[in-house]
PDB file of the backbone (N, CA, C, O) and the ligand in Angstrom, with CONECT records:
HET     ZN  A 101       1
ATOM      1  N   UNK A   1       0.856  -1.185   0.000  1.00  0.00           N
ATOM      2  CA  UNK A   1       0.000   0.000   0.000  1.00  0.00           C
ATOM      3  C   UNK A   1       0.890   1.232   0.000  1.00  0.00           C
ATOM      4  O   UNK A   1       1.663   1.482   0.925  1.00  0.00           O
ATOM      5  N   UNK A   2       0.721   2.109  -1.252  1.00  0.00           N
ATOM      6  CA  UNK A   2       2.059   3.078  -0.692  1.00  0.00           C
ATOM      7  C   UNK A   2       0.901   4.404   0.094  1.00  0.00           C
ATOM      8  O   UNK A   2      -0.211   4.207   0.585  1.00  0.00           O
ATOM      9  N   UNK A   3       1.660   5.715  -0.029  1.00  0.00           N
ATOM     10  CA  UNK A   3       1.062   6.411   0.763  1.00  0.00           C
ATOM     11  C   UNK A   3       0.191   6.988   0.868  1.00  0.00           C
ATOM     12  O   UNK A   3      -0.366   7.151   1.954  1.00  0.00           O
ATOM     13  N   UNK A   4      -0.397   7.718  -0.746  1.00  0.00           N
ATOM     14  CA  UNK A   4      -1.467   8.496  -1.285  1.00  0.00           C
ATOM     15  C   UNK A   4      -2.573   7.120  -0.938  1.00  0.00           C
ATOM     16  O   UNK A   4      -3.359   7.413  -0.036  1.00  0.00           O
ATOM     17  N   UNK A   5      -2.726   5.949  -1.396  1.00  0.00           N
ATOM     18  CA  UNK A   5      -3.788   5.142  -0.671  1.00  0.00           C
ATOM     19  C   UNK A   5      -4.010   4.808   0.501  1.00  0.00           C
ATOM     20  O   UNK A   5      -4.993   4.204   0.931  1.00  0.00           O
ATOM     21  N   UNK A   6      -2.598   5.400   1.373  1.00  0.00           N
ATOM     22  CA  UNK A   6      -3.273   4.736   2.910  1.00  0.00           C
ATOM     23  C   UNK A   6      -3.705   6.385   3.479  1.00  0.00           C
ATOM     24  O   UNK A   6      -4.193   6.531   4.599  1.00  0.00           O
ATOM     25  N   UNK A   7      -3.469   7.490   2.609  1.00  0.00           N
ATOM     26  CA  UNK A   7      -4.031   8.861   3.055  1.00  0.00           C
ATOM     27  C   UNK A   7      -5.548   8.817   2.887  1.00  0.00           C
ATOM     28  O   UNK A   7      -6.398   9.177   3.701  1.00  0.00           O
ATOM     29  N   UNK A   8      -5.731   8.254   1.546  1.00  0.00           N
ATOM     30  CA  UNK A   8      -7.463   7.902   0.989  1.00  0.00           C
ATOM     31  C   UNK A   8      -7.932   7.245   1.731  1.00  0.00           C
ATOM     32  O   UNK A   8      -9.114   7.433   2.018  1.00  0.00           O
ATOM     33  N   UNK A   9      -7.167   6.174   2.359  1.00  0.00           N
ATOM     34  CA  UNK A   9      -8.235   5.203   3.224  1.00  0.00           C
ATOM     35  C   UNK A   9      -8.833   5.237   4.711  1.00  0.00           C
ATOM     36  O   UNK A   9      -9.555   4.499   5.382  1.00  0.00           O
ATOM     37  N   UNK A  10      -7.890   6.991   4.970  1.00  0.00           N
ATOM     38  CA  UNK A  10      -7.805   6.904   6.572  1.00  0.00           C
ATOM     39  C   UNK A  10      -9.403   7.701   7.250  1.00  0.00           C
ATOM     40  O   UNK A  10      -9.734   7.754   8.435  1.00  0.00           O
ATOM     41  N   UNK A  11     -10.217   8.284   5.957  1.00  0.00           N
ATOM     42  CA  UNK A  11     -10.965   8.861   6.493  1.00  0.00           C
ATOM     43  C   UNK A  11     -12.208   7.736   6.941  1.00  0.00           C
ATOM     44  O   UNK A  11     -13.010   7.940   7.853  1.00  0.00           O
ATOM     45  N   UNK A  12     -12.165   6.576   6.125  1.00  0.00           N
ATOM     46  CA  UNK A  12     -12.879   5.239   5.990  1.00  0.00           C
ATOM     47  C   UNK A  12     -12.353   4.452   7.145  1.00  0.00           C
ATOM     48  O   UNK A  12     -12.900   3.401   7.480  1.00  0.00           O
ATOM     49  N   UNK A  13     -11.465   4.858   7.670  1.00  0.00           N
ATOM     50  CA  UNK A  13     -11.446   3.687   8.796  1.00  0.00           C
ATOM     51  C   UNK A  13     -11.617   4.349   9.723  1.00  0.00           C
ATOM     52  O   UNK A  13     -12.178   3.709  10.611  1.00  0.00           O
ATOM     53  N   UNK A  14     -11.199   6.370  10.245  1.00  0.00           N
ATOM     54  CA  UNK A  14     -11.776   6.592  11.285  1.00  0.00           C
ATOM     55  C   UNK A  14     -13.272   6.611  11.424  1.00  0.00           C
ATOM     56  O   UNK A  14     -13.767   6.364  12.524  1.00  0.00           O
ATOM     57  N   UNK A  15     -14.094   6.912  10.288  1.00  0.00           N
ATOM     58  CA  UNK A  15     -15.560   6.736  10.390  1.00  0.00           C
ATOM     59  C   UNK A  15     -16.200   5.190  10.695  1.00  0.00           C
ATOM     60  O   UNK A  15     -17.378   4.940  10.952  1.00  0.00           O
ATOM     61  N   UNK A  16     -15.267   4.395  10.607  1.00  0.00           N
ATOM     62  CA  UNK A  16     -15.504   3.012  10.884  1.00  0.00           C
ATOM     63  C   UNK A  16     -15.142   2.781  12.412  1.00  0.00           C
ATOM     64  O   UNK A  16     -15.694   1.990  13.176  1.00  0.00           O
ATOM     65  N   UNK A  17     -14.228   3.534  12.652  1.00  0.00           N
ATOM     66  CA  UNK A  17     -13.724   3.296  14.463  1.00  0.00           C
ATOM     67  C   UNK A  17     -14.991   3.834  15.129  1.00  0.00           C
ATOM     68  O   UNK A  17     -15.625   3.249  16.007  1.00  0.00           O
ATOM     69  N   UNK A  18     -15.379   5.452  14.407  1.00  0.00           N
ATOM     70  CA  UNK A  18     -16.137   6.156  15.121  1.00  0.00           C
ATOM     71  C   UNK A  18     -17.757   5.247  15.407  1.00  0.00           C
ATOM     72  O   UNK A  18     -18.592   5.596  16.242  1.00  0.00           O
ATOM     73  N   UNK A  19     -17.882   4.053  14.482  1.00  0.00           N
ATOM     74  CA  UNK A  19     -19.163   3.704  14.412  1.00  0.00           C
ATOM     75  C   UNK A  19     -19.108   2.814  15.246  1.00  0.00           C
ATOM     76  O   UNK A  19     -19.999   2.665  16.082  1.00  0.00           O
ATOM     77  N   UNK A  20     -18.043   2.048  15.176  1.00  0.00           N
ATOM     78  CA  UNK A  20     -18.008   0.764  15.993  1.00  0.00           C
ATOM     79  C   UNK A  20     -17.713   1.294  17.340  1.00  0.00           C
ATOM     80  O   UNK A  20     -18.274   0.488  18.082  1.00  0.00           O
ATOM     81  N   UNK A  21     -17.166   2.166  18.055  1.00  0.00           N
ATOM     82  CA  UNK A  21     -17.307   2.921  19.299  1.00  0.00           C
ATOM     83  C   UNK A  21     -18.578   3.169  20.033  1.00  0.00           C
ATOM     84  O   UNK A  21     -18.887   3.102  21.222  1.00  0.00           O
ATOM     85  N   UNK A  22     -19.329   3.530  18.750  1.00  0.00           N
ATOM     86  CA  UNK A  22     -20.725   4.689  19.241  1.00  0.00           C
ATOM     87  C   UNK A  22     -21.500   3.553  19.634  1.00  0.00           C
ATOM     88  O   UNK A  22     -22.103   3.448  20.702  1.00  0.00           O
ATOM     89  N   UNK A  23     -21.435   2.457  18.442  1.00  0.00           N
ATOM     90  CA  UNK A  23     -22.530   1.026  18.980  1.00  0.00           C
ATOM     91  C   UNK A  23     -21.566   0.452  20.254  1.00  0.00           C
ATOM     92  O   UNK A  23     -22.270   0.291  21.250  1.00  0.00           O
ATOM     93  N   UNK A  24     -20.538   0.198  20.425  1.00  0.00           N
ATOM     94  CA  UNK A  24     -20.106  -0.065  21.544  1.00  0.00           C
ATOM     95  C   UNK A  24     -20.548   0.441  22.893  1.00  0.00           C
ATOM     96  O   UNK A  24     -20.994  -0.294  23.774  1.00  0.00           O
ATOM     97  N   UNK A  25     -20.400   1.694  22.993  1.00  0.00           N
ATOM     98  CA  UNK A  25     -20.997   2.790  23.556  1.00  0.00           C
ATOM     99  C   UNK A  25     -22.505   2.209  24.249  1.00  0.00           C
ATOM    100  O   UNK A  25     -22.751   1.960  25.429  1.00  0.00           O
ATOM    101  N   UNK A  26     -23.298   2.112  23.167  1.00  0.00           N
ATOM    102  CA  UNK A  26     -24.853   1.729  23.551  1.00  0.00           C
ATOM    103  C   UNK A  26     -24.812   0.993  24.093  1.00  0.00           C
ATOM    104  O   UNK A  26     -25.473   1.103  25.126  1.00  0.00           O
ATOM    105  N   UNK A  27     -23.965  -0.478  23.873  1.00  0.00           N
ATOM    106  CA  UNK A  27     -24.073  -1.737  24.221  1.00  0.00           C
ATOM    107  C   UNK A  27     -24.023  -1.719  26.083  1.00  0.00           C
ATOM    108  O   UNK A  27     -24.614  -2.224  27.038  1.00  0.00           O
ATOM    109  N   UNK A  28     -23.043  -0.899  25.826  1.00  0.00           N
ATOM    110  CA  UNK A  28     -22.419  -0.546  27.359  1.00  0.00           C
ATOM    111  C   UNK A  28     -22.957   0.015  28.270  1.00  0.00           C
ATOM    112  O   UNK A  28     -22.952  -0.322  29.454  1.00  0.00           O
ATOM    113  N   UNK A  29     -23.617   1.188  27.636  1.00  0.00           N
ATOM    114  CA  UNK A  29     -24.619   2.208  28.584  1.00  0.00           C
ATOM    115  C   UNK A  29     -25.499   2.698  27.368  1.00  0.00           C
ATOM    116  O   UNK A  29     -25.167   3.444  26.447  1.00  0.00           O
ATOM    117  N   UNK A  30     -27.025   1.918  27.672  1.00  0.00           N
ATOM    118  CA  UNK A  30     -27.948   2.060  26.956  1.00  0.00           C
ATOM    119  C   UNK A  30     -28.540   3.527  26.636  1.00  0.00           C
ATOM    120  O   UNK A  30     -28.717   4.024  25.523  1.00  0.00           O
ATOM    121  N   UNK A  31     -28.838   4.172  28.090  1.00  0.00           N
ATOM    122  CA  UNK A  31     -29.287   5.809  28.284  1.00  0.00           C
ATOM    123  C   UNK A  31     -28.479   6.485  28.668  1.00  0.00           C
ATOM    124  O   UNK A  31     -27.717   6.337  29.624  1.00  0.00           O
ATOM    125  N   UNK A  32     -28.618   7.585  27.684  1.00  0.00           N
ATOM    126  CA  UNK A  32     -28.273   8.692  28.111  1.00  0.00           C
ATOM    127  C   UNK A  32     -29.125   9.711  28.536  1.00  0.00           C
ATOM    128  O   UNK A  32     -30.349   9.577  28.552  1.00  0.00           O
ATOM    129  N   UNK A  33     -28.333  11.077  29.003  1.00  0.00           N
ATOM    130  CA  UNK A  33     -29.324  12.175  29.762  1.00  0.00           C
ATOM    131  C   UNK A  33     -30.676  12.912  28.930  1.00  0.00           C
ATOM    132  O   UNK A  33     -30.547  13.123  27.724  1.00  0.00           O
ATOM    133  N   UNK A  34     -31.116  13.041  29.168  1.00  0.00           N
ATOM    134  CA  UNK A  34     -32.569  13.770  28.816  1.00  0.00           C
ATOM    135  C   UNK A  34     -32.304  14.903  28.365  1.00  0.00           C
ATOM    136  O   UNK A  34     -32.171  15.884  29.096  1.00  0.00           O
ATOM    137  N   UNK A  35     -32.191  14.932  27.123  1.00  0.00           N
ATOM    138  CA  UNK A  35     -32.050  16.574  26.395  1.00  0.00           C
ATOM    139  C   UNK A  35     -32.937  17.430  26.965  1.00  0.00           C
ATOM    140  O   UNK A  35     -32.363  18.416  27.426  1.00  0.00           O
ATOM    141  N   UNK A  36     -34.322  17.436  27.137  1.00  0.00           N
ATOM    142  CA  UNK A  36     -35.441  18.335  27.735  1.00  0.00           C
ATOM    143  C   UNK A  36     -34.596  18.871  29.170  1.00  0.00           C
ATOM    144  O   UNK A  36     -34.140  19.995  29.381  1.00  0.00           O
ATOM    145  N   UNK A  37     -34.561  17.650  30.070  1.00  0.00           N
ATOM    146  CA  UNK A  37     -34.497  18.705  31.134  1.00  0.00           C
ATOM    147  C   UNK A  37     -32.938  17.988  31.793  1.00  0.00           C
ATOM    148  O   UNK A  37     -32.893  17.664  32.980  1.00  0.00           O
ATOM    149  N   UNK A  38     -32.130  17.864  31.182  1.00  0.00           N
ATOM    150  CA  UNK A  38     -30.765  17.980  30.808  1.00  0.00           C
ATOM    151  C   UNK A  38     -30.715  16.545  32.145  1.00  0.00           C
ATOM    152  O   UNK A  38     -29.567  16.544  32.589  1.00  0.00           O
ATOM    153  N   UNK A  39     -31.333  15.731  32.654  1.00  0.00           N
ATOM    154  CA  UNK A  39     -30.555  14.625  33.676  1.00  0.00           C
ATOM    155  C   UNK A  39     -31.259  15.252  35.217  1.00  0.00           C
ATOM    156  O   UNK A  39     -30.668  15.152  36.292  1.00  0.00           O
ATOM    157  N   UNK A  40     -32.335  15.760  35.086  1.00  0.00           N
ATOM    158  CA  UNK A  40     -32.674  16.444  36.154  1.00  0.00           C
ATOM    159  C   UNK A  40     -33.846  15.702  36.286  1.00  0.00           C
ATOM    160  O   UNK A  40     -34.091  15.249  37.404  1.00  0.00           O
ATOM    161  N   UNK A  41     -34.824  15.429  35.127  1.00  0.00           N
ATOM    162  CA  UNK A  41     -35.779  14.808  35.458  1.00  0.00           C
ATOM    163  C   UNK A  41     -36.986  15.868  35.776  1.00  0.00           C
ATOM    164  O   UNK A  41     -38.102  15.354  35.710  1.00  0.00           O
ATOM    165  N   UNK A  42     -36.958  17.120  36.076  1.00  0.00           N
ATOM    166  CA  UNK A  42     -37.504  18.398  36.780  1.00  0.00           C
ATOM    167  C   UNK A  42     -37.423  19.431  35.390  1.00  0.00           C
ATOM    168  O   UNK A  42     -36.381  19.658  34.774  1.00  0.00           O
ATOM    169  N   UNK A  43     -38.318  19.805  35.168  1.00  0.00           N
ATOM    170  CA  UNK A  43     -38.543  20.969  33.914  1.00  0.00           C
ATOM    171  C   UNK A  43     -39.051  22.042  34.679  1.00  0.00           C
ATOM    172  O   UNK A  43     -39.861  21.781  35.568  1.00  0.00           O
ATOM    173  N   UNK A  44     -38.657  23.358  34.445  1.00  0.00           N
ATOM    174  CA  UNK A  44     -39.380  24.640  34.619  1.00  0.00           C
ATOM    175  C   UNK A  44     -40.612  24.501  33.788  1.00  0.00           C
ATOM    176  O   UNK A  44     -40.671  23.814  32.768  1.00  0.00           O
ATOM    177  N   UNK A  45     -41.745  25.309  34.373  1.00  0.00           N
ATOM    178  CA  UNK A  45     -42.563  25.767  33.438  1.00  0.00           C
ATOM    179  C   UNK A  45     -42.724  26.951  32.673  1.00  0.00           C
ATOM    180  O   UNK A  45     -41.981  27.887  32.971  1.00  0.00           O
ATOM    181  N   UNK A  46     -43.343  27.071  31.971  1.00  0.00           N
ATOM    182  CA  UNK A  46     -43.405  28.185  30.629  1.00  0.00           C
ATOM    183  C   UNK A  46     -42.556  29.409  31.464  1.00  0.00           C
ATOM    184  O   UNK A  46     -41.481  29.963  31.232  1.00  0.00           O
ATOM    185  N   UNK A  47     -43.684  29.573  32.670  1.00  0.00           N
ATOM    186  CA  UNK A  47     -43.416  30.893  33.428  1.00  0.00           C
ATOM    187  C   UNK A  47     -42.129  30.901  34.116  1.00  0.00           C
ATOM    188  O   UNK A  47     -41.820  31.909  34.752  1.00  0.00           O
ATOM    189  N   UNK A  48     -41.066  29.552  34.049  1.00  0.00           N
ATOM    190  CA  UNK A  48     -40.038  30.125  34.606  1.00  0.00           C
ATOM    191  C   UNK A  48     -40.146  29.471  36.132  1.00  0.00           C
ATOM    192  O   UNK A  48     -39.324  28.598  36.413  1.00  0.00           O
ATOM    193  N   UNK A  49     -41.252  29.910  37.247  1.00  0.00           N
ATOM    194  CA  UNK A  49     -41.539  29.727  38.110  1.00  0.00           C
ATOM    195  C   UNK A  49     -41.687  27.859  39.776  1.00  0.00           C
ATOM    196  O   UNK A  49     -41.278  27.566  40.900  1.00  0.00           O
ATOM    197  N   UNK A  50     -42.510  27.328  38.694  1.00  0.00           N
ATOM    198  CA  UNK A  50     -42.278  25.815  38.861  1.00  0.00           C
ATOM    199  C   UNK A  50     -41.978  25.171  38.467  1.00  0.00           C
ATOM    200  O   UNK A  50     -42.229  25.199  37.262  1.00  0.00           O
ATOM    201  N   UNK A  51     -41.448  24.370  38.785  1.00  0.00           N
ATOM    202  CA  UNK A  51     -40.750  23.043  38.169  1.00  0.00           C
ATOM    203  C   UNK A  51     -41.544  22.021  38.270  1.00  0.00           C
ATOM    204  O   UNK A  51     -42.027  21.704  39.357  1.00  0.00           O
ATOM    205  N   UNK A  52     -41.744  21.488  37.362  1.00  0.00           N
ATOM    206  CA  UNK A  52     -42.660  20.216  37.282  1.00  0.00           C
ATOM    207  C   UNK A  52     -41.743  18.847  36.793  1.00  0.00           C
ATOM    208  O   UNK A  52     -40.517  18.848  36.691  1.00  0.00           O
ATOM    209  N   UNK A  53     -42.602  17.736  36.531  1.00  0.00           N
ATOM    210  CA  UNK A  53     -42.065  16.288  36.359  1.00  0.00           C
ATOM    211  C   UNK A  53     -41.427  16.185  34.548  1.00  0.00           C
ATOM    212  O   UNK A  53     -42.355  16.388  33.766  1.00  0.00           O
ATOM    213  N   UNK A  54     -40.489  15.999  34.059  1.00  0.00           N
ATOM    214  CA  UNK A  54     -40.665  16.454  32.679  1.00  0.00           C
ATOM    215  C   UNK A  54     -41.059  15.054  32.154  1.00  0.00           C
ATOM    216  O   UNK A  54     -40.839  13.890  32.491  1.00  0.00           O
ATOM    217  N   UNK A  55     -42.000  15.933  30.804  1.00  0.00           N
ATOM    218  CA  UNK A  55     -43.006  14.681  30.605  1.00  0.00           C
ATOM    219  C   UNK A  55     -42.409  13.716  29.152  1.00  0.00           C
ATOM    220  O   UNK A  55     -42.965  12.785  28.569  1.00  0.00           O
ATOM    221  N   UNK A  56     -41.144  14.342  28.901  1.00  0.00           N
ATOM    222  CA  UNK A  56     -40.226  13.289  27.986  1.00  0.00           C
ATOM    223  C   UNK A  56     -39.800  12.139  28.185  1.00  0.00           C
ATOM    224  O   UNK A  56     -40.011  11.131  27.511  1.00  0.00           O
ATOM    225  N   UNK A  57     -39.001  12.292  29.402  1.00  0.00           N
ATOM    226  CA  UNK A  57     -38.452  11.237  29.854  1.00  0.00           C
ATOM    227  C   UNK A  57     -39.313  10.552  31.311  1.00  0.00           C
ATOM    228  O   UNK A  57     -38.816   9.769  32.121  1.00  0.00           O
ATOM    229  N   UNK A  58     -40.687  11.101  31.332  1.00  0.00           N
ATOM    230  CA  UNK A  58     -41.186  10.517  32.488  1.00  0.00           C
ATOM    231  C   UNK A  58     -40.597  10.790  33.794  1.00  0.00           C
ATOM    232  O   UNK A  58     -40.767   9.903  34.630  1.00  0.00           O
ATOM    233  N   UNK A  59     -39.870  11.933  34.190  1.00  0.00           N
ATOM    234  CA  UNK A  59     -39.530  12.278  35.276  1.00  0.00           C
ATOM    235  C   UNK A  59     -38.217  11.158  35.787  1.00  0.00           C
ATOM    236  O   UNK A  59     -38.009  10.966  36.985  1.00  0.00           O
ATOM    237  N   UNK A  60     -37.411  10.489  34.725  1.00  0.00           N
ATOM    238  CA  UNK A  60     -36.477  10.037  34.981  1.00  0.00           C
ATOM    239  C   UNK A  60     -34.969  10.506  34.920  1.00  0.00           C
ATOM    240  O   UNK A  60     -33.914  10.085  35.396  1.00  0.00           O
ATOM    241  N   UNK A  61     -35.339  11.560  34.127  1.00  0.00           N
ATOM    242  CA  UNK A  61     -33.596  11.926  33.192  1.00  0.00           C
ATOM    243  C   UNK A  61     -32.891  10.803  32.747  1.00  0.00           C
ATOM    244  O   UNK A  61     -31.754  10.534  33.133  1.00  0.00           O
ATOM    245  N   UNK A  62     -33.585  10.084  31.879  1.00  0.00           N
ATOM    246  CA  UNK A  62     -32.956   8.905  31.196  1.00  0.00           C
ATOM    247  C   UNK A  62     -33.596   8.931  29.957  1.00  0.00           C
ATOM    248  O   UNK A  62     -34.825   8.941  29.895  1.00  0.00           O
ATOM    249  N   UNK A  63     -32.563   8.950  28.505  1.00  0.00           N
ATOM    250  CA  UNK A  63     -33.424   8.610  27.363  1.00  0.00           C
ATOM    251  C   UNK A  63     -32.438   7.342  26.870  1.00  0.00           C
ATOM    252  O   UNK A  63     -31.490   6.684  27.298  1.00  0.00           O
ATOM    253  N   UNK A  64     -33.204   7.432  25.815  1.00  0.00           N
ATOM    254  CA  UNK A  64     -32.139   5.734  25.284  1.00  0.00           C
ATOM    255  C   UNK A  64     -31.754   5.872  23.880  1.00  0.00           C
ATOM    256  O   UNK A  64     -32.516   5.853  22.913  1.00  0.00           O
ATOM    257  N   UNK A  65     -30.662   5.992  23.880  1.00  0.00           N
ATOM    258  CA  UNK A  65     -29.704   6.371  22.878  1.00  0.00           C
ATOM    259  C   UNK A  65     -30.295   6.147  21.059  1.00  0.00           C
ATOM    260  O   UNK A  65     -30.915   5.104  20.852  1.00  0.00           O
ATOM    261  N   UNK A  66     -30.158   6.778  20.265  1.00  0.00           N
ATOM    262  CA  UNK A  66     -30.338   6.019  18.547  1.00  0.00           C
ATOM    263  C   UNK A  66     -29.727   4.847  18.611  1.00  0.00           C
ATOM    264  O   UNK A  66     -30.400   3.896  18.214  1.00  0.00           O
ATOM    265  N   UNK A  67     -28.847   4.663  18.924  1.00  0.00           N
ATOM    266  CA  UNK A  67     -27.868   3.555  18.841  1.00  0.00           C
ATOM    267  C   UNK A  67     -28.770   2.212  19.507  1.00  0.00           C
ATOM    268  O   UNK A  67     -28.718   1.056  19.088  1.00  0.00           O
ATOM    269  N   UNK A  68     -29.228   2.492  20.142  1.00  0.00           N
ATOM    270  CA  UNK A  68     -29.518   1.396  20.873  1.00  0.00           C
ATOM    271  C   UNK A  68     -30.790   1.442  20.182  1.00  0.00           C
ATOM    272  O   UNK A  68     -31.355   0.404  19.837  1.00  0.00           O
ATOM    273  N   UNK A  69     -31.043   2.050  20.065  1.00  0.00           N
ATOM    274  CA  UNK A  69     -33.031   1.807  18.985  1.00  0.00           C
ATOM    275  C   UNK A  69     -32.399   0.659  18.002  1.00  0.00           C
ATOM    276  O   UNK A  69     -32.830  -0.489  17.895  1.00  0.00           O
ATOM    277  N   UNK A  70     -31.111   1.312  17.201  1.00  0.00           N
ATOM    278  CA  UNK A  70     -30.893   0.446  16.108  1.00  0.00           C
ATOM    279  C   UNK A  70     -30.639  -0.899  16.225  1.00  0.00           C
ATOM    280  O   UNK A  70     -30.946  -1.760  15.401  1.00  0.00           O
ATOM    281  N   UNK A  71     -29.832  -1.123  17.703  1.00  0.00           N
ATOM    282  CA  UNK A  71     -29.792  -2.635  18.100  1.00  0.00           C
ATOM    283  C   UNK A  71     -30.617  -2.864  18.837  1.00  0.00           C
ATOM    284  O   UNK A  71     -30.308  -3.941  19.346  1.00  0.00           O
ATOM    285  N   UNK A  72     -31.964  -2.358  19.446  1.00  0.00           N
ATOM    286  CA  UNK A  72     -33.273  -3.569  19.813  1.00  0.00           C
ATOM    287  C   UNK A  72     -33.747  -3.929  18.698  1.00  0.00           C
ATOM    288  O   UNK A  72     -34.141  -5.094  18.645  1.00  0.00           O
ATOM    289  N   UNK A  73     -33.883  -2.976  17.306  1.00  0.00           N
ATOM    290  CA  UNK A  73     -34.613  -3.138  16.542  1.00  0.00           C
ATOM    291  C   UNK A  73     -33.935  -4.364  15.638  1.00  0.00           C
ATOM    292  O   UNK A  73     -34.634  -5.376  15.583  1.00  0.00           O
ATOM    293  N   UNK A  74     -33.048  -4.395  15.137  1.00  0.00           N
ATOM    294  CA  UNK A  74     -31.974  -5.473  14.823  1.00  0.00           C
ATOM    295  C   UNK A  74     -32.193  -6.711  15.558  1.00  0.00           C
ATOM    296  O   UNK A  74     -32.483  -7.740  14.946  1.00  0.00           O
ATOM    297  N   UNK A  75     -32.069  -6.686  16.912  1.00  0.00           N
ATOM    298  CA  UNK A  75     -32.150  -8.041  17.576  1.00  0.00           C
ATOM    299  C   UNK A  75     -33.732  -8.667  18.151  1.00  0.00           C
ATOM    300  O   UNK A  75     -33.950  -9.606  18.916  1.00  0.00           O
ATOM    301  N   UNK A  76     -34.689  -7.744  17.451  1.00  0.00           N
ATOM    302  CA  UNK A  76     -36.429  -8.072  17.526  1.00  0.00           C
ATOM    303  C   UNK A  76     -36.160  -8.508  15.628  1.00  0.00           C
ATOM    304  O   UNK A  76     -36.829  -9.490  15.306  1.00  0.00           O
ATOM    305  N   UNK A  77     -35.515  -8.048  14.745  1.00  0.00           N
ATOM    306  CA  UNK A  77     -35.475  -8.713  13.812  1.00  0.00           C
ATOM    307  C   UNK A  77     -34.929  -9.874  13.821  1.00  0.00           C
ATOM    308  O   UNK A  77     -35.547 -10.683  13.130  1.00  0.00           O
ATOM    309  N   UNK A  78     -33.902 -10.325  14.394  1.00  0.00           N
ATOM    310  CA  UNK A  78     -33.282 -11.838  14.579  1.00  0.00           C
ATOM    311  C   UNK A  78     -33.872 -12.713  14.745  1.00  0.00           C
ATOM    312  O   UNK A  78     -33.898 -13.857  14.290  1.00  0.00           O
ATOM    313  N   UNK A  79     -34.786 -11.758  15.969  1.00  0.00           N
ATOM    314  CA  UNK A  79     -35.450 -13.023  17.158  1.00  0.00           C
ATOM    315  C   UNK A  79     -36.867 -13.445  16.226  1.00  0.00           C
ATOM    316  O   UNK A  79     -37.312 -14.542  16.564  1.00  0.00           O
ATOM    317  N   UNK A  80     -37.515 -12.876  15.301  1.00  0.00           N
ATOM    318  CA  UNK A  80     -38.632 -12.785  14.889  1.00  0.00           C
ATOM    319  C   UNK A  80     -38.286 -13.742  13.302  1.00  0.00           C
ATOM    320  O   UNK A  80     -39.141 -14.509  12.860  1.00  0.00           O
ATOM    321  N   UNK A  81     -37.168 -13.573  12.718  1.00  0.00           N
ATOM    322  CA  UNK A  81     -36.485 -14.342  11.602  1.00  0.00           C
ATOM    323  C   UNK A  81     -35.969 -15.506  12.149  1.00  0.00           C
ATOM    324  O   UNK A  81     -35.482 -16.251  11.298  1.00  0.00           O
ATOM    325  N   UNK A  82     -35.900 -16.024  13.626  1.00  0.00           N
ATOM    326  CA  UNK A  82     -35.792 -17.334  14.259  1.00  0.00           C
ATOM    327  C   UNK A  82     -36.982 -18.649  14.561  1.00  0.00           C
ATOM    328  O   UNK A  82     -36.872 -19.868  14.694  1.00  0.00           O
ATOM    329  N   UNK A  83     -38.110 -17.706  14.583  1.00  0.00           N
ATOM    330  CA  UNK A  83     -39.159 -18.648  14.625  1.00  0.00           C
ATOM    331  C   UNK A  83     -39.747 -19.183  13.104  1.00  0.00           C
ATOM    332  O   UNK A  83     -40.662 -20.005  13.051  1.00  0.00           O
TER     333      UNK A  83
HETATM  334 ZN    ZN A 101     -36.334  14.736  30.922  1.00  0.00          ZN2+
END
């Protein structure tokens, strides 16, 4: 391999590290924090004033990653192409 092809090939393998990380990632720790009310679980209301239950994440501050949508959904396809 001389050099101009291993320069071409390097953007293809960090986007390949970066993918196999990110699903790694999920595998590892399914949820992440709650964009709405950032891991708090607690939202202000309109007015600023009270804080209420936020109704995204169900008052948990836990959402569950794309990544991991893509592998339940993948492994409900396996399991469903097994019977
Ligand atoms: Zn939330």
């Amino acid at each position: 391999m001389d050099f101009s092809a291993m320069i071409a090939s390097t953007p293809c393998i960090i986007l390949a590290l970066l993918t196999l990380g990110y699903l790694g990632l999920c595998v590892v720790s399914p949820f992440g924090r709650c964009r709405t009310c950032h891991g708090t679980g607690r939202n202000r209301s309109p007015l600023g004033r009270i804080r209420r239950d936020c109704r995204r994440c169900a008052a948990t501050g836990l959402r569950i990653r794309r990544g991991r949508h893509v592998i339940n959904h993948l492994h409900d396809e396996y399991e469903a192409g097994k019977r």
